[in-house]
N, C-alpha and C positions, 0 to 999 in steps of 0.2 A: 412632724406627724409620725408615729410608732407604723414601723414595720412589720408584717405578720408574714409567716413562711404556709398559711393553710388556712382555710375556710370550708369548716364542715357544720353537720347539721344530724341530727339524729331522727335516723327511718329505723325502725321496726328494731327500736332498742340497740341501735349499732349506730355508730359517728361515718359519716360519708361525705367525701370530698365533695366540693364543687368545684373546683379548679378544673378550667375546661369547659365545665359543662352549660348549658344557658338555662337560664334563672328569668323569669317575667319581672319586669320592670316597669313599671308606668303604661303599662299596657301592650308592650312588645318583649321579645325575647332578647337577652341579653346575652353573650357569654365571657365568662370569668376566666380574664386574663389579666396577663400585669396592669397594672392600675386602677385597677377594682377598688372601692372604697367601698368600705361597712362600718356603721356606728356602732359600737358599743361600750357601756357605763358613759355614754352623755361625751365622748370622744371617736373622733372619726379614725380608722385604720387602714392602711394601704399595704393591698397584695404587690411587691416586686419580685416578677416572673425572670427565672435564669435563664436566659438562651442559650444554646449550645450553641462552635460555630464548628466550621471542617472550611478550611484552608488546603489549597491545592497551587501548589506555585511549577509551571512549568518553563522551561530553556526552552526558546525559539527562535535560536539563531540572534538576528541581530534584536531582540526583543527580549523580557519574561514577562509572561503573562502569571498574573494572581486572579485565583478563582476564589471569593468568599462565598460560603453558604451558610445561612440560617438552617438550621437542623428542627427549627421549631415548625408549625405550622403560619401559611401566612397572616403575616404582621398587616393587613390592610383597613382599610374603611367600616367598622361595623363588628369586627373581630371582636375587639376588645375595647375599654370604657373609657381610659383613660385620654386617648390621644386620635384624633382620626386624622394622621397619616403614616406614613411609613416609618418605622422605624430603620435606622441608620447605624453603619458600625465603618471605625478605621481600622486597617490593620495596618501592624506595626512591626515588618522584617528584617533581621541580620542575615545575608547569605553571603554563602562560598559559593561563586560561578568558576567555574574552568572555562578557559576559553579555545578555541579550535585551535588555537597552539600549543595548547598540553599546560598553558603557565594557571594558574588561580589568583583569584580576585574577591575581595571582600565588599559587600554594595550595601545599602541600607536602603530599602525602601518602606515609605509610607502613603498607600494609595486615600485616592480621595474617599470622601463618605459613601460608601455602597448601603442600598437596601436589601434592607431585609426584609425577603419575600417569601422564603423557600425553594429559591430559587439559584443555581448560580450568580453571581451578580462579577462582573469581569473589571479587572486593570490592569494596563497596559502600563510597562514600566522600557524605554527603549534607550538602548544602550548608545553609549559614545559611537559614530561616524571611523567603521574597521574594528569593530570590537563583534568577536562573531562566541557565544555562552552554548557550547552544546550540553552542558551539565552544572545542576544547580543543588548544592544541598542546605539547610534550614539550619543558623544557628540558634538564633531566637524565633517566638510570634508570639506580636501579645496583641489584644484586642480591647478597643477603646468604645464605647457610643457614644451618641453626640446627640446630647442635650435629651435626654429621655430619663424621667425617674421613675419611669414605670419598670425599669428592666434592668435587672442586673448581669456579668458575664460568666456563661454559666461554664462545661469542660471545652477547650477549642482541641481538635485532635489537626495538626500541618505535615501535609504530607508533600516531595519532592520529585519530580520526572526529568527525566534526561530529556534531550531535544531527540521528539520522534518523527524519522520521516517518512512520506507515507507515498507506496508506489500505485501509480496507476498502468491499465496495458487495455488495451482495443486494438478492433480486427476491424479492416478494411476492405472490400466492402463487407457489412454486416451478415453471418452468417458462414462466408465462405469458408473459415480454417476456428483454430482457437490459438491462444496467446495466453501465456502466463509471465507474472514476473512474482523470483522467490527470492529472498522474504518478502511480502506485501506491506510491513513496517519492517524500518532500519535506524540506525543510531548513523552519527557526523561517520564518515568514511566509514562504512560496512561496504563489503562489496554486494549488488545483485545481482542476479540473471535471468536475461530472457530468455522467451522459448517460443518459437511458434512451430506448430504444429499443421501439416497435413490432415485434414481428417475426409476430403475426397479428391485425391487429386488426380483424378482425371479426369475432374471436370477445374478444380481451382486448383491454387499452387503459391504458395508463399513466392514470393519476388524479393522482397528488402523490406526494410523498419523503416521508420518515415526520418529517426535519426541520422541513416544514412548506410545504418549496421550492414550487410548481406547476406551473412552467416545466421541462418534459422537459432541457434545459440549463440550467446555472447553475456561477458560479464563486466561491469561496468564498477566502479566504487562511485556511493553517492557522496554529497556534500549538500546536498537540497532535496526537497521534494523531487521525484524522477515518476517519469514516461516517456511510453515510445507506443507508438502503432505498428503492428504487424500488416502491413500490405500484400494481398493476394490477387492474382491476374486468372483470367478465363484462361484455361488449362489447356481447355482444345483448340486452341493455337500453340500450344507449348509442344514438341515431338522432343522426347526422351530417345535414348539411346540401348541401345546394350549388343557389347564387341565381346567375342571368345574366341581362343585361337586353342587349337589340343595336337595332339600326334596319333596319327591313327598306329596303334600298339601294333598290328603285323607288317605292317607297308613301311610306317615310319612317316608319309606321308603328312605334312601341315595340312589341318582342317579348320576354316574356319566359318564363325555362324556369329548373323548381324541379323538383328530385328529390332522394332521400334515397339516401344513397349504397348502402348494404345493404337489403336485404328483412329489414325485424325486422317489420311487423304489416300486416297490410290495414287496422287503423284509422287515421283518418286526422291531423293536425295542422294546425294554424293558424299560417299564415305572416304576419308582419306588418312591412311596411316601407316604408320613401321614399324613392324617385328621384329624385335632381336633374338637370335635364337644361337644354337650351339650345331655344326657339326663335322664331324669328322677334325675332331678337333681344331677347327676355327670359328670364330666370331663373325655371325653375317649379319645383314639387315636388310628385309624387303620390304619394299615400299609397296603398299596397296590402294589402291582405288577402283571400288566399288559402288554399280549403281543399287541403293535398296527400297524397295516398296515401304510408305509410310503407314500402311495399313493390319501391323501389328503380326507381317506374316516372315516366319524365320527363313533367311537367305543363307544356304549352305554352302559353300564351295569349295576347293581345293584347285590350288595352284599349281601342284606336282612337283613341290620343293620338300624335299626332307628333312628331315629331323633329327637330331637324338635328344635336344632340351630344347624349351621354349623358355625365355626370358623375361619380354615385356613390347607393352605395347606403347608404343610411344607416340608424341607429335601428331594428334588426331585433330584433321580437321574436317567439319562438317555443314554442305552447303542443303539447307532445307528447299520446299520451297517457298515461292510469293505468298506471302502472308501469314506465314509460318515462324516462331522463333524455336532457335534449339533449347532444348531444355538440358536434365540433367544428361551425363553420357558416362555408363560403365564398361569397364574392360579388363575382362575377367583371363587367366589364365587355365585351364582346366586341365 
């Protein structure tokens, strides 16, 4: 049977396709797709339609996945004349995978019969047991149909992806802080980093990542998909700290000033620490212990130890009370 590449008709003294378009037939609408027949001189003729396709093959670790797509519209039930089902395409791939050991490897695949829908249509191609493809590139693709003469193969554009992994990050309980992780896609060993943020913390408070992390930052290298939760605790039971030690400039006198940074209790805590300081040209250390109000109010004192340099504050320990945990604790030099 003769092939014809078009089927037109003449409106308003000008030739107009019908390809595409639907045409009454026997008393319903038709439309003119591959395998259209038309008679003409006493001989039947057959439209074969070219499909585009777009090929997407991506590295997924111990896997690659091939994405076909028909580029045309769907091939289904009532579409077109020739054939009421799907029509079907194999594809047919030479790649170059890298493997997560730097080395490269050459694979062939040929996935089963995908339809053509218009749709993605997926296959799964899965590597040898310790063969880990974080990058795939395309030496051939050719595309075959199977069993269809309504349709011919029309441009395939194959395109290639490295193995992308994808982060996820949430906050526990919902609402109390926020969490990031950056990048939110990564390639085989990128490093990321988390982050979780404070965003009221006198009332909530980052604690730890559910992976085990402490440190409100941290950077990890992936090798797989990655997350972690940022976990937050009720705050007002957390009592923060904050120690400063100065020299009164005429007296020479040590001064120092403790307060907690929020009002969590009028009970009070036990401060305990050592100053190291300079004078009279020797190295001292005094140890202090002080009781201080947890209610956000600054405790001033002076010891009537002098001074010429202040050093550091060292060896701090601090007993809250019942039902209280200590939170952050700063100590400042001034």
């Amino acid at each position: 049977m003769p092939d014809i590449a078009d089927i037109k008709v003449a409106k308003n003294g000008e030739f107009i396709s019908l390809l595409g378009q639907s045409i009454a037939i026997g008393g319903q609408f038709v439309q003119v797709r591959g395998g259209f027949h038309i008679r003409k001189d006493g001989q039947w003729h057959r439209y074969r339609e070219a499909v585009p396709f777009d090929v997407k093959v991506y590295a997924e670790g111990p896997q690659i996945r091939v994405m076909l797509t028909s580029l045309s519209g769907r091939f289904s039930e009532g579409d077109y004349w020739y054939n009421h089902q799907y029509l079907t395409a194999t594809a047919h791939l030479s790649l170059t995978i890298t493997k997560h050991t730097g080395s490269t490897q050459e694979v062939d695949i040929t996935t089963s019969p995908l339809e053509c829908t218009g749709s993605a249509s997926p296959y799964i191609h899965t590597l040898p047991s310790g063969d880990i493809c974080t990058d795939v590139s395309i030496g051939t693709c050719e595309i075959t149909l199977n069993g269809e003469e309504a349709y011919t193969i029309g441009p395939v554009t194959a395109t290639s992806y490295p193995w992308t992994l994808h982060g996820v990050v949430s906050v526990t309980p919902e609402g109390t802080g926020e969490a990031s992780v950056t990048p939110r896609t990564a390639t085989y060993g990128q490093q990321v980093t988390f982050r979780a943020l404070n965003t009221n913390p006198e009332y909530w408070r980052f604690t730890r990542w559910q992976s085990g992390e402490i440190s409100p930052t941290y950077t990890v290298t992936v090798y797989a998909d990655y997350s972690d939760t940022a976990i937050f605790a009720d705050a007002t039971k957390i009592i923060d700290f904050y120690i400063a030690a100065s020299i009164d400039p005429d007296t020479q006198d040590i001064i120092f000033f403790i307060k907690t940074e929020y009002n969590r209790t009028d009970n009070p805590a036990t401060v305990r620490f050592n100053l190291r300081y300079f004078y009279q040209d020797q190295t001292l250390t005094m140890p202090v212990e002080q009781v201080v109000p947890c209610n956000g109010t600054e405790l001033r004192f002076s010891p009537g130890d002098k001074a010429t340099n202040l050093d550091a504050i060292t060896d701090i320990d601090i007993t809250v009370p019942a039902g209280f945990t200590k939170g952050d604790v700063t100590a400042d030099i001034i």
